[in-house]
C-alpha positions in Angstrom: 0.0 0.0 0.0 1.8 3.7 -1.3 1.8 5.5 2.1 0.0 9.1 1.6 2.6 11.9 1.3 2.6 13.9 4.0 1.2 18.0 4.8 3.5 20.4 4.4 5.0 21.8 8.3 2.1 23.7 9.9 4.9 26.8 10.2 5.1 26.8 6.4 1.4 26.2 6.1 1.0 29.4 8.6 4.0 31.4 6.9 2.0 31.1 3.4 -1.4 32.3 5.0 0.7 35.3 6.3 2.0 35.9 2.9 -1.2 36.5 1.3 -1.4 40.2 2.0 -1.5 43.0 -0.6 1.7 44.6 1.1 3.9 41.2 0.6 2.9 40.6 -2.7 3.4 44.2 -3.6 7.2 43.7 -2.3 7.2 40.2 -4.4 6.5 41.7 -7.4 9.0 44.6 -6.8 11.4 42.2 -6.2 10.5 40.1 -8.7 10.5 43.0 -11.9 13.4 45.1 -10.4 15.8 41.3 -10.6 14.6 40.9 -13.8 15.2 43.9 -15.1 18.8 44.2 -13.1 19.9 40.8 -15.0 18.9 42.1 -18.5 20.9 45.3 -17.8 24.0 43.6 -16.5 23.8 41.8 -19.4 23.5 44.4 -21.8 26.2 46.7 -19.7 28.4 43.4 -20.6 27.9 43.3 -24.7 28.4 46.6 -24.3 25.3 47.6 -25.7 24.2 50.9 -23.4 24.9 53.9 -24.2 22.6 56.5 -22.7 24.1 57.3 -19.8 20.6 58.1 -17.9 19.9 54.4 -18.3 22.9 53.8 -16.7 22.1 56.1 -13.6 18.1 54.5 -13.2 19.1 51.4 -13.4 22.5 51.0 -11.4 21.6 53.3 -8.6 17.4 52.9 -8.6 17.0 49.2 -9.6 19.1 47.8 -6.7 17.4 50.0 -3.9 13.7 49.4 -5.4 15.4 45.8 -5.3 16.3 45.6 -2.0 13.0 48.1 -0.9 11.1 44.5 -2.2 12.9 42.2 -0.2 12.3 44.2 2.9 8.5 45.0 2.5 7.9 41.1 1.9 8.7 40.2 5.8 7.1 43.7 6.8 3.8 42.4 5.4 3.8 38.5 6.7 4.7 40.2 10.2 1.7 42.8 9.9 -0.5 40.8 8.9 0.3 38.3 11.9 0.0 40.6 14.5 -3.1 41.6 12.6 -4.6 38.5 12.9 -3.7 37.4 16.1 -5.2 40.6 17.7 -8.1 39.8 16.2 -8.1 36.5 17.9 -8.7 34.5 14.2 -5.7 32.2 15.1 -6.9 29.2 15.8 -4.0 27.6 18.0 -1.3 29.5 19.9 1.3 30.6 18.0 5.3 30.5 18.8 6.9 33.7 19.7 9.9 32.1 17.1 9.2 29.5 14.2 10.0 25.8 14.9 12.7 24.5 11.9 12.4 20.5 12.3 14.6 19.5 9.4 13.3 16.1 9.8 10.4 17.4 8.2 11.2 17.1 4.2 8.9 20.4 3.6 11.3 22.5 6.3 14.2 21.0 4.3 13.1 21.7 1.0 11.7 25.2 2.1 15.2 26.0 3.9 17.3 25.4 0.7 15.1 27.7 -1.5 15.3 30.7 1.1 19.1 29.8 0.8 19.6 29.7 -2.9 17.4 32.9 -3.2 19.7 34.9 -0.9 22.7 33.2 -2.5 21.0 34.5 -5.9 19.8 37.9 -4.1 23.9 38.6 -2.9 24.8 37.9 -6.0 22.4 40.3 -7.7 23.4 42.9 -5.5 26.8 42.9 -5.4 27.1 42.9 -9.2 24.9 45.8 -9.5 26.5 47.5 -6.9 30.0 46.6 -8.4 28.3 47.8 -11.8 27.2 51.0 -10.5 30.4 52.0 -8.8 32.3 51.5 -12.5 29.5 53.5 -13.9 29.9 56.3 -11.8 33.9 56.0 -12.4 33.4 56.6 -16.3 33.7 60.2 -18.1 30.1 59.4 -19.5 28.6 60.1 -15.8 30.7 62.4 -14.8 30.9 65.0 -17.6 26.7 63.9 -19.1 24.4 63.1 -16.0 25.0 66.3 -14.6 24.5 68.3 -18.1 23.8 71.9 -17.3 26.7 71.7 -14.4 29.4 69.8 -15.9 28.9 71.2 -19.3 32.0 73.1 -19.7 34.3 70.8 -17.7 32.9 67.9 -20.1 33.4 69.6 -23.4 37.0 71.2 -22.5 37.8 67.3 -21.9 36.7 65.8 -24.8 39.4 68.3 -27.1 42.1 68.0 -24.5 45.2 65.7 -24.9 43.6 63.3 -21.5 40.2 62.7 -23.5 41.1 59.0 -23.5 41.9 58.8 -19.5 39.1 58.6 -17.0 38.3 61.6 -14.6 38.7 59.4 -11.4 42.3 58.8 -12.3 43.6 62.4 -11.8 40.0 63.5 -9.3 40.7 60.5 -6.9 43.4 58.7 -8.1 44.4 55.6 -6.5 43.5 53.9 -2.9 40.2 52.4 -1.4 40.1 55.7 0.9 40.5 58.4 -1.7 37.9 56.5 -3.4 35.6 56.6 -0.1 35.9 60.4 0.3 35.2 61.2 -3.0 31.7 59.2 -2.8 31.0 61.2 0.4 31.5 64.2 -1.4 29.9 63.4 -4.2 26.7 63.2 -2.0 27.4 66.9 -1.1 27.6 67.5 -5.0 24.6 65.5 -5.7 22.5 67.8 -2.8 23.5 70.9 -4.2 22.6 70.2 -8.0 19.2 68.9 -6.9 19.1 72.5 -4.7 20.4 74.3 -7.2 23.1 75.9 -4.4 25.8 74.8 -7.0 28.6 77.9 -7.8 28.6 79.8 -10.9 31.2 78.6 -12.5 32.4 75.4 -10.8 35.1 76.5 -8.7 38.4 74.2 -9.5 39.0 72.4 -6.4 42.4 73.3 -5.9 42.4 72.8 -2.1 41.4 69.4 -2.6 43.4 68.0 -5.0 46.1 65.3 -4.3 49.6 66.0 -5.0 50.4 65.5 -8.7 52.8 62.8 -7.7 50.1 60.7 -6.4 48.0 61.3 -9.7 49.7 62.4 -12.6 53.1 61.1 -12.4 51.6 58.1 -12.8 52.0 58.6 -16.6 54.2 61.7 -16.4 57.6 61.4 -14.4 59.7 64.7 -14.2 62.9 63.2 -13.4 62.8 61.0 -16.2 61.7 64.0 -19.2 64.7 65.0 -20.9 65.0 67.6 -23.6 63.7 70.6 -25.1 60.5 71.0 -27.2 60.1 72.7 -30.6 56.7 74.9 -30.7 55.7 76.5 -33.4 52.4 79.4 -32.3 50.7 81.4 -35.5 49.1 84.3 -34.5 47.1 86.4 -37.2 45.9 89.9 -36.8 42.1 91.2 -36.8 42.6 92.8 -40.7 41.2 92.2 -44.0 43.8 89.5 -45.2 44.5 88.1 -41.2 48.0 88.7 -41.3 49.5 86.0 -40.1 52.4 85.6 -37.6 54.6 82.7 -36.9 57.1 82.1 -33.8 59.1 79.3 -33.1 60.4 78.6 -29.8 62.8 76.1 -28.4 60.8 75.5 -24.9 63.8 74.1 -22.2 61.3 71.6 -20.6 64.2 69.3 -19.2 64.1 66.8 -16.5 66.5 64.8 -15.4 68.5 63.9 -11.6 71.8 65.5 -10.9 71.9 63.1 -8.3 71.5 60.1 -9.9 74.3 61.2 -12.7 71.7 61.9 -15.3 71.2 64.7 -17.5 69.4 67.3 -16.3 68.3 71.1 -16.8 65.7 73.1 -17.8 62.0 74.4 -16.4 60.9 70.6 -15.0 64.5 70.5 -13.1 64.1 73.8 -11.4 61.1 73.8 -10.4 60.0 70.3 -9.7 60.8 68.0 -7.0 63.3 66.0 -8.3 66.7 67.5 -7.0 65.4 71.0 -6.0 62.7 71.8 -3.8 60.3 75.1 -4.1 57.9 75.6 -1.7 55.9 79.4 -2.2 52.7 81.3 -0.6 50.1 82.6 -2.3 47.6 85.4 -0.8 44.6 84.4 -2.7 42.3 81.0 -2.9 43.7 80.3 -6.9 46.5 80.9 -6.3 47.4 84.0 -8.4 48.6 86.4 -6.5 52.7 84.6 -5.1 54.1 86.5 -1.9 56.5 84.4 -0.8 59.0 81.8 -2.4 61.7 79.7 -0.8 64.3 77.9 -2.8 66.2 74.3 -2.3 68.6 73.7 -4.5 70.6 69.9 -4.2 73.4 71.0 -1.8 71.0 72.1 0.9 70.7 76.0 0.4 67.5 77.9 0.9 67.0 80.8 -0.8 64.2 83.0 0.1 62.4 85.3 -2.5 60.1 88.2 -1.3 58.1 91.1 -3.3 58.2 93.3 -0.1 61.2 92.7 2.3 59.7 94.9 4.7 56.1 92.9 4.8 58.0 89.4 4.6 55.5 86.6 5.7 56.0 85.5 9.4 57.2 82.2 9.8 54.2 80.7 11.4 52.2 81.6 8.5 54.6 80.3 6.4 54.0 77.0 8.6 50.3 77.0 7.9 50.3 78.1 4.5 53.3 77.6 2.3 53.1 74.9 -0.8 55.4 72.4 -2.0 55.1 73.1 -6.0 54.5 70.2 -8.0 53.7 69.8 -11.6 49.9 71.0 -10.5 51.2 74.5 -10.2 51.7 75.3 -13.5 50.2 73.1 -14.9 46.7 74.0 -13.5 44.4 73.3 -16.7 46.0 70.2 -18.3 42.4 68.9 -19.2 39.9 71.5 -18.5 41.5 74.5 -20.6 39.1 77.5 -21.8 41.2 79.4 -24.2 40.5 83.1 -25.6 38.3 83.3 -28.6 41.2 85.2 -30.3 43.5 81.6 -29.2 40.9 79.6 -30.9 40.3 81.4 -33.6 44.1 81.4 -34.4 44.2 78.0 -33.8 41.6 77.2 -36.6 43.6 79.7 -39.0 46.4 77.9 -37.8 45.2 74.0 -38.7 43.2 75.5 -42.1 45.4 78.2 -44.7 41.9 78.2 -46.8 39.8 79.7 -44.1 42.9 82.9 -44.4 41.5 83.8 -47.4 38.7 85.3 -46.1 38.4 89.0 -45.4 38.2 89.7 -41.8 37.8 86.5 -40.9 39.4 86.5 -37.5 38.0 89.8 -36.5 34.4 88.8 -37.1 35.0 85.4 -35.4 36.3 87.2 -32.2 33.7 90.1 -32.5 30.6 87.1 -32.6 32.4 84.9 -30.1 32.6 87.6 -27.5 29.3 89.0 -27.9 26.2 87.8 -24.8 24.1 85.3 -25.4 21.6 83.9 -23.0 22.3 80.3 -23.5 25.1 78.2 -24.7 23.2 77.0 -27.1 22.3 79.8 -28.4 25.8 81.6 -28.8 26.6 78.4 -30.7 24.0 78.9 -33.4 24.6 83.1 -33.0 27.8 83.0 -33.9 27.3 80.6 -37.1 24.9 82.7 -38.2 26.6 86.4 -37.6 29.5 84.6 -39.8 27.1 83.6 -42.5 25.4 86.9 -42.3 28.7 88.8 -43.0 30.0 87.6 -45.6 26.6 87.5 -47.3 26.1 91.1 -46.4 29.2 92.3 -46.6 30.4 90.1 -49.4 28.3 88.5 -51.7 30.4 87.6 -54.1 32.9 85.3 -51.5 29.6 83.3 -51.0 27.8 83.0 -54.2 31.9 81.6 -55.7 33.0 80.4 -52.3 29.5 78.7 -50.5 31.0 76.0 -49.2 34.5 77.6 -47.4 32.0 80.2 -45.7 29.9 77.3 -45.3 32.9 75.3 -43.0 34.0 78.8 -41.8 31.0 79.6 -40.0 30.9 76.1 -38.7 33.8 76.3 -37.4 33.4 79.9 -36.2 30.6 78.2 -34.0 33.1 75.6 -32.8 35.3 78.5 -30.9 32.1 79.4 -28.7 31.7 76.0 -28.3 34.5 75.5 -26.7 34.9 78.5 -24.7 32.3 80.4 -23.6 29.1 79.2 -21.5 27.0 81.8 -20.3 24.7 79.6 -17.8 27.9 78.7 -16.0 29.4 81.8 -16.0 33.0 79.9 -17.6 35.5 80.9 -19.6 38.9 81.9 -19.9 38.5 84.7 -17.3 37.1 82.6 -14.4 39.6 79.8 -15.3 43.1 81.1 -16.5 45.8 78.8 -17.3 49.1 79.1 -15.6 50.9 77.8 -18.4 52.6 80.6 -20.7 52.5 84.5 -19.9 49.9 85.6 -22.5 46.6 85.7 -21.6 47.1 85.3 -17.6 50.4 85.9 -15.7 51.0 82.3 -15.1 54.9 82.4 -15.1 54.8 85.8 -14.3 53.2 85.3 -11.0 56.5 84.9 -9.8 58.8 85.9 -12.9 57.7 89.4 -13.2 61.0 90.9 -11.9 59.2 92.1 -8.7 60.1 89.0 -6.9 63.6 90.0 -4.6 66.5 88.1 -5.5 64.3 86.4 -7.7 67.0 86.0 -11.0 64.7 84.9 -14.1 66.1 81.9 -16.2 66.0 81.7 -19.7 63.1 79.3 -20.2 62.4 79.3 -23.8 64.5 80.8 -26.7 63.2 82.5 -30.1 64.0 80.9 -33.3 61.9 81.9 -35.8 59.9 86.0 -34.7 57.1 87.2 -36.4 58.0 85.3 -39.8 54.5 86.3 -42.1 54.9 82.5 -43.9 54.4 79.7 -42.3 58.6 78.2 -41.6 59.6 74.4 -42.6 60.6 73.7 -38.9 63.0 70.2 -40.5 65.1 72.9 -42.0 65.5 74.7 -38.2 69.3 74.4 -37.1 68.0 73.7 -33.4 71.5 73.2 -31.9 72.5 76.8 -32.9 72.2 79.7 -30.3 68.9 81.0 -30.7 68.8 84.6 -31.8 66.4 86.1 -29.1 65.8 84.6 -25.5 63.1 85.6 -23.2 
């Protein structure tokens, strides 16, 4: 005679009556679409099939909590509607404080290794989201696109800079797990303040937060190892009919190198980077503009001091509390996020593209639209393409009706300098963020190597080969071991 099987455990019996309350099955089937929809998006994330970066953020950051949110209103409801029912009196038989697990019961056995597979499954799920959503938030696509209005400027000054191909945690955070921490934490603070709207106008570059350049950028870039000198070639072209052009090559003495470790060695990297001398300075303002105070140590052990006022030399405790070692940093303050002049960019496109030189006025009429106000961004870009088209259809008819297609790319790329460098709803551009690099548009160099700085002697840190030269110079034919014929 088959013996009849036998009724499932009266706890799992009880557990399912509990269960059958509108708030459990609500978290079941929270649970139940959020998993589903977290395994088809880790999927796709792995084919490499997302690219909007707004799915990204729903489903990484929202999907696990509304996840998690259903595994924690399922108990909520089997535990409400207990009580429920028991205060009601309804229970029929006294129920345990605690539920009894007999695993000699085959139901309790069978019922235990589901509730442990699913949390197995649940871990799982969760930590590969979680893992998921922590490299999401670690690529340029979040950082410079989720945030649109804000990052804007930062974002589009990164994709034309030379570290468009290296993620912004490797020179924001850097390496180490506790870098990594603090940077979350303060990205909360970020996060609060765009959803406020309390965020600055422009972004203010965080230069009191940022790790020293040797943690960061010499990962890729080590002074003590750059050697040499660098050939640049700058055309600059006047704001007249023909856009005179102007061509000056200069020998730049970058060098590098250890004296101490027998190497070569010289140059702007040598002096003023940490690798056999040490400069520390103090500056009187929060960018770090305004240099009152620098102290040279050169490889044998002397300090040299350099003041602008002898007579209103900083004390030595302040000096304590506020002096900087210089690293690369220092100069080297927009290596990704650079906002150049609309007269820069517009002699960099007349610089890349002769054909554009041809027409009249170009550059003044680029710098004149550039420069004007425009509410938006967005606007300015489609106002400046169209005060180009405008002019030399006005102004020039002829150019346009022969020549459609140059004024055509010209005005295109005309909208490309605003583009680049001027967003009015952020307040940015080359004003609010001036590079350090050079002495043209900002002091940079000069905020120490203006010849106010006591005792201060200026090196010769790049020399003149080629000055002023109207046609663009073959730089192979450049004798570059001769004496140059200028320095500055």
């Amino acid at each position: 005679m088959t013996p009849l099987p036998k009724s499932p455990s009266p706890s799992l019996a009880r557990l399912a009556g509990y269960a059958k309350n509108p708030l459990t099955v609500l978290g079941f089937g929270i649970t139940t679409v959020s998993g589903i929809a977290l395994v088809v998006l880790l999927i796709l994330e792995a084919l490499g099939v997302i690219e909007n970066p707004y799915v990204g953020l729903i489903g990484f950051a929202m999907l696990p909590g509304a996840f998690a949110l259903g595994l924690v209103v399922m108990p909520v409801g089997i535990l409400l509607r207990r009580r429920k029912l028991m205060k009601s009196g309804k229970l029929p038989e006294e129920v345990p404080a605690f539920p009894r697990l007999d695993f000699n019961d085959a139901h309790v056995r069978r019922a235990t290794f589901v509730v442990v597979l699913l949390t197995v499954v649940n871990a799982i799920l969760l930590a590969s989201s979680s893992a998921a959503a922590l490299s999401f938030m670690d690529t340029p696509k979040f950082c410079g696109t989720v945030c649109h209005k804000v990052m804007q400027p930062e974002y589009t000054a990164y994709q034309n800079s030379p570290h468009s191909r290296v993620k912004c945690v490797q020179c924001h955070i850097g390496p180490g797990a506790s870098f990594m921490v603090r940077s979350k934490f303060d990205g909360l603070r970020q996060v609060w303040k765009v959803l406020t709207g309390s965020y600055a106008h422009p972004i203010a570059s965080p230069v009191h937060t940022l790790r020293p350049a040797r943690d960061t950028c010499e990962g890729c870039h080590w002074p003590a190892k750059h050697y040499g000198d660098k050939l640049r070639l700058i055309g600059r072209f006047s704001e007249d009919e023909k856009n005179t052009a102007s061509f000056t090559a200069l020998l730049l003495k970058t060098g590098g190198g250890e004296a101490k470790s027998g190497q070569q060695h010289g140059g702007i990297h040598w002096w003023h980077i940490y690798a056999d001398n040490k400069i520390r300075y103090l500056a009187t303002d929060a960018r770090r503009q305004e240099i009152a105070w620098v102290e040279l140590t050169t490889p044998d052990g002397k300090r040299t001091e350099f003041v602008r006022d002898p007579a209103q030399a900083p004390s030595p405790d302040r000096i304590r509390a506020g002096a900087r070692l210089m690293d690369c940093i220092d100069c080297h303050n927009r290596p990704t996020h650079l906002f150049e002049t609309p007269a820069r960019e517009a002699d960099s496109v007349l610089q890349r593209q002769a054909e554009l030189r041809a027409l009249p006025f170009y550059k003044r009429e680029v710098v004149k639209a550039a420069s004007a106000s425009y509410p938006t961004h967005e606007l300015g870009v489609a106002g400046v393409r169209d005060a180009i088209t405008k002019f030399y259809a006005t102004t020039y008819p002829e150019i346009t009706a022969k020549q459609g297609a140059l004024v055509a790319r010209a005005s295109g790329e005309a909208a490309r300098v605003y583009d680049r460098t001027v967003f009015p709803e952020m307040n940015t551009n080359s004003k609010t963020h001036p590079t350090n690099i050079g002495h043209d548009d900002s002091p940079g160099c000069f905020r120490c190597h203006d010849g106010n700085m006591k005792n201060l002697a200026s090196d010769t840190c790049h020399g003149i080969l080629i000055d002023g030269s109207p046609t663009e110079p073959d730089l192979t034919k450049l004798t570059l071991l001769a004496p140059p014929t200028e320095a500055k």
